[in-house]
C-alpha positions as CSV (number, residue, x, y, z in Angstrom):
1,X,127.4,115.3,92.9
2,X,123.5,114.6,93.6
3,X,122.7,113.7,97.3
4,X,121.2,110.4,95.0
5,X,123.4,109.8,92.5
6,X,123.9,106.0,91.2
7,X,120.1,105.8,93.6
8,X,117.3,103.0,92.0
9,X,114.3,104.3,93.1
10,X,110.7,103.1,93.1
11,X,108.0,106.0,93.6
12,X,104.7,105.0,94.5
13,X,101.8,107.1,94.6
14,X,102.0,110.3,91.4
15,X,98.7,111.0,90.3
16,X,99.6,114.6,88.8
17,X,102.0,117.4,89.3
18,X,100.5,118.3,92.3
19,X,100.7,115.1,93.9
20,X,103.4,114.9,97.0
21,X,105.3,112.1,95.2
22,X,105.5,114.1,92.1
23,X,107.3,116.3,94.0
24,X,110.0,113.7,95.6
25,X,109.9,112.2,92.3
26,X,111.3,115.4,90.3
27,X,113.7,116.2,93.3
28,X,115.0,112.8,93.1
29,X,116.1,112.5,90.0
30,X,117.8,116.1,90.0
31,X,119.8,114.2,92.9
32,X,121.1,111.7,90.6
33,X,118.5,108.8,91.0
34,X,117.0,106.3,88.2
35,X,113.3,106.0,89.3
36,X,110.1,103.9,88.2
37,X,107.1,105.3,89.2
38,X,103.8,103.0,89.8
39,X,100.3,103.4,89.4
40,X,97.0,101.2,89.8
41,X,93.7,100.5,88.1
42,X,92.1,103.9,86.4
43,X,94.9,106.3,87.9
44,X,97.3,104.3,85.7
45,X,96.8,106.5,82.9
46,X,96.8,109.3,84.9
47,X,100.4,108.8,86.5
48,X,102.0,107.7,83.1
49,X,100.2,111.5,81.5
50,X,102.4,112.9,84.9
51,X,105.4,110.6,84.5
52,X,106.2,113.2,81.1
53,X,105.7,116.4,83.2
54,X,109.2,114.7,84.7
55,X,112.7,116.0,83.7
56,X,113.3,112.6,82.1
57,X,109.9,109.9,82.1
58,X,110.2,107.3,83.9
59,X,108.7,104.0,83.2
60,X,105.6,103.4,85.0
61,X,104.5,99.5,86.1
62,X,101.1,98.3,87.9
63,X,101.1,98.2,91.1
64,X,97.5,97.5,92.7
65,X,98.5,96.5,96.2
66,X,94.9,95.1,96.5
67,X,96.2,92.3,94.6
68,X,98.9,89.6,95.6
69,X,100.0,88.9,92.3
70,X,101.4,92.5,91.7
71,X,104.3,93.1,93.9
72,X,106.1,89.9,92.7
73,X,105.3,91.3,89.2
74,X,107.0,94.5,90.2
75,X,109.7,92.5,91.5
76,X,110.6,90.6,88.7
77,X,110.4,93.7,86.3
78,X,113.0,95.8,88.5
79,X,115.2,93.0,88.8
80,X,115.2,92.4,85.2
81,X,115.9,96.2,84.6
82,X,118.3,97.3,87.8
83,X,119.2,93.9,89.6
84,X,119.3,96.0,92.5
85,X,116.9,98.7,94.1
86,X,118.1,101.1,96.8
87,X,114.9,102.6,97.6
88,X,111.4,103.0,98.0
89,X,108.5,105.5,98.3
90,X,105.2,104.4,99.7
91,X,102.4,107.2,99.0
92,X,99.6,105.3,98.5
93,X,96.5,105.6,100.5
94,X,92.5,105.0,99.8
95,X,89.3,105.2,102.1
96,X,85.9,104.4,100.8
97,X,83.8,108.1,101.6
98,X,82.2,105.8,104.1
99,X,85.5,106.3,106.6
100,X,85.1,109.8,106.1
101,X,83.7,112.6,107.1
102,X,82.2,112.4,111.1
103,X,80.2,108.7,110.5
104,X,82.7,106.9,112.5
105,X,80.5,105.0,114.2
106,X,78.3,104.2,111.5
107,X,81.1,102.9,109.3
108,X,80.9,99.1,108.6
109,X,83.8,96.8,108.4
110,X,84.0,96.4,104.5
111,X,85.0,100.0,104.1
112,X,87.3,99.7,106.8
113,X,89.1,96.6,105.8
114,X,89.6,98.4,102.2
115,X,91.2,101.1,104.0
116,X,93.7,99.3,106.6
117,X,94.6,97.3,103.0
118,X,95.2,99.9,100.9
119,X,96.5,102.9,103.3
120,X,98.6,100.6,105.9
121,X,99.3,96.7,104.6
122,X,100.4,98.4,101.4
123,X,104.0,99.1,103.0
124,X,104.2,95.8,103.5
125,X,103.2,95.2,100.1
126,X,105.6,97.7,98.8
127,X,108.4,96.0,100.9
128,X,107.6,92.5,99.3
129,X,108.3,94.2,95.7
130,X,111.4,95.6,96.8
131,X,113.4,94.1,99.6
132,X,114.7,91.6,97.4
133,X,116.1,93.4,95.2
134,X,117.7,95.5,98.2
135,X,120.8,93.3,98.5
136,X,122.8,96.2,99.8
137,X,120.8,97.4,102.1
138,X,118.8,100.4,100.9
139,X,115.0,102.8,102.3
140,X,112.0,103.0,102.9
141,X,110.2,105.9,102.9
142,X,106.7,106.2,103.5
143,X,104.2,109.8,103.4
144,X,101.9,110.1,106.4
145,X,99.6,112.3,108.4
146,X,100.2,112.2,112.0
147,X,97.5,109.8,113.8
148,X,98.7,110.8,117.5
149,X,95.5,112.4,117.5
150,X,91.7,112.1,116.3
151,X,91.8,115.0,113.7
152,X,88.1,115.9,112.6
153,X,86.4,113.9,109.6
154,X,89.3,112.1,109.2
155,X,87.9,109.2,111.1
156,X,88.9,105.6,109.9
157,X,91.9,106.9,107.8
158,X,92.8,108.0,111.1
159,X,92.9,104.8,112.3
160,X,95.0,103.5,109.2
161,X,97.1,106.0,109.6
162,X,97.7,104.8,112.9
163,X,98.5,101.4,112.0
164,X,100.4,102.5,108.6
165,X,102.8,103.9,111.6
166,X,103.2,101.0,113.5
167,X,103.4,98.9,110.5
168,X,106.7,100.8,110.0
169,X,108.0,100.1,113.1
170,X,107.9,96.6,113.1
171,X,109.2,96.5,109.2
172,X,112.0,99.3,110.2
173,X,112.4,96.2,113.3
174,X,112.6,93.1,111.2
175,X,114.1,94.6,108.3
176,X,116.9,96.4,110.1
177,X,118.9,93.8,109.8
178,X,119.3,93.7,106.5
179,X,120.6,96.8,106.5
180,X,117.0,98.3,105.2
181,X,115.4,101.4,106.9
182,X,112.1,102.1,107.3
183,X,110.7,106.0,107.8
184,X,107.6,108.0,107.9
185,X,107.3,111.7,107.1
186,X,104.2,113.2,108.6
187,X,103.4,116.2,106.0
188,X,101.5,118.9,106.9
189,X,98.1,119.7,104.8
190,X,98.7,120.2,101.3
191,X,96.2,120.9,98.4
192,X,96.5,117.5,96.4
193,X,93.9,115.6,94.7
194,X,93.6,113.2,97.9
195,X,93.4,115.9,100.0
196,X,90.5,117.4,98.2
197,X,88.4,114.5,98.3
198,X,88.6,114.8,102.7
199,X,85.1,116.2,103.9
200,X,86.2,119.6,106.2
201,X,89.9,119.6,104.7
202,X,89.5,123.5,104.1
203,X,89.2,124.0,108.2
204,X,92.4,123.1,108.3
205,X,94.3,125.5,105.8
206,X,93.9,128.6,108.5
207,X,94.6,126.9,111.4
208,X,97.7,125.4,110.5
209,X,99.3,128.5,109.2
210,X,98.3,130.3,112.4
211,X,99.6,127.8,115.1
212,X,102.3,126.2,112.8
213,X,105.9,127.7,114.6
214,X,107.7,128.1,111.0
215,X,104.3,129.1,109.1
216,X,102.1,126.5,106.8
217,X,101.2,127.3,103.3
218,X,98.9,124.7,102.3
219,X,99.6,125.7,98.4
220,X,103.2,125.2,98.1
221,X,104.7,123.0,100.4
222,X,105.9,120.1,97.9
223,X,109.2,121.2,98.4
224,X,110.1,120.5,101.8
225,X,108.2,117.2,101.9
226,X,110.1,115.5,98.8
227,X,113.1,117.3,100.4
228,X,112.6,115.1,103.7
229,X,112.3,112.0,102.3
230,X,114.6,112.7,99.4
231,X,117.1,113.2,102.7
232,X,115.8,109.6,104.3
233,X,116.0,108.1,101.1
234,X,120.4,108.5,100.8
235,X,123.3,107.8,102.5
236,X,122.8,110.3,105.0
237,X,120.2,108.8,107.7
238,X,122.4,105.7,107.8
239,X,121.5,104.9,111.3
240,X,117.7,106.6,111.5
241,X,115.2,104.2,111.3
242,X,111.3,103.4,112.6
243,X,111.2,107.7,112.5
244,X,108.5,109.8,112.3
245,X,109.7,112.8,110.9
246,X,107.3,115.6,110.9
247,X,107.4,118.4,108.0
248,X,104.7,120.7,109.0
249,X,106.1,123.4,109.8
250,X,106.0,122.7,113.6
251,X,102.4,122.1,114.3
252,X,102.7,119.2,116.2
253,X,104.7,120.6,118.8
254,X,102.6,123.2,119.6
255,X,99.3,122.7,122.3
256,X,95.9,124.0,121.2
């Protein structure tokens, strides 16, 4: 018996193998779960080249939350195919290099509006495609990076960060319900392709191994992210929801 088995997933967010979502992807569907992955504008080739690195492809549909007409796409398509869905993972997030990188007050609003869209309405986008279909109840699981503080150079993704957090409290509020939860897990640094393209992200590869309780290897720590929200998206969180779950080794808890 898989912690997922008979699950209908929809994974957001696989780039390559090295992606976090790859990783909850593969675990996933060792746990039993039928999964469709999505992917958006040039990376859409990229994630259906990934989706065969899987132990069995998935399908991969287009999902650019930028535009409205997508998620009801998405919708339809899963409901022709499943009928139901029992989950979802939101791991999608974007910042023009404007946000980034210490120019915080020099950033104008275009660049900040594309990255509140993309990085924190997205989960409401995501919901749209998929709380429909969710007739039974099902999750929500989203990948974050704890915005309790102002990290360096991370600047406006900070901020949508921020609200990609409280945008799950108020779905994990309204959606409740319905029987639908709504979670966060707030992963420590890991060596993705996003990660790479944030200005100063190698300062933080020492310092989180050092002060991190349990230890931080910035290389290799897939594993206990995609099995968090693996956890949060089964039967066995039935009454968690509008969580922040940290999975960084126990960095947050411990003062500078």
């Amino acid at each position: 018996m898989g912690l997922l088995d008979g699950k209908k997933l929809l994974i957001t967010g696989v780039l390559t193998d090295a992606s976090l979502a790859f990783g909850v992807a593969r675990l996933a569907q060792r746990e039993g779960a039928e999964i469709v992955l999505t992917g958006a504008g040039r990376g859409l080739r990229l994630t259906r080249r990934t989706a065969r690195k899987l132990d069995v492809e998935p399908d991969v549909l287009e999902l650019d939350v930028t535009d409205e007409t997508h998620a009801a796409a998405v919708r339809d398509a899963l409901g022709e195919r499943w009928g139901t869905v029992d989950g979802a993972l939101h791991a999608i997030g974007f910042a023009p290099e404007a946000c980034l990188g210490g120019r915080f007050l020099e950033t104008g609003w275009d660049d900040v509006a594309v990255a509140l869209q993309v990085s924190a309405y997205s989960l409401r986008t995501v919901a749209d495609a998929v709380v429909p279909l969710m007739s039974g109840g099902g999750s929500i699981v989203g990948l974050d990076f704890d915005a309790r503080v102002a990290w360096p150079a991370y600047d406006w993704m900070g901020v949508a960060k921020a609200a990609l957090e409280s945008t799950a409290r108020y779905l994990a509020r309204d959606l409740g319900p319905q029987g639908i939860r709504v979670n966060l897990v707030a992963a420590g640094p890991v060596k993705t392709l996003a990660a790479r393209s944030i200005p100063g992200f190698s300062a933080f590869e020492d310092v989180w191994d050092a002060r991190a309780p349990l230890g931080w290897d910035v290389t290799d720590e897939t594993g206990a992210v995609a099995r968090a929200c693996v956890a949060l998206l089964s039967d066995w969180f039935p009454a968690t929801t509008g969580e922040l779950l940290h999975v960084d080794g126990g960095y947050h808890a411990v003062g500078a």
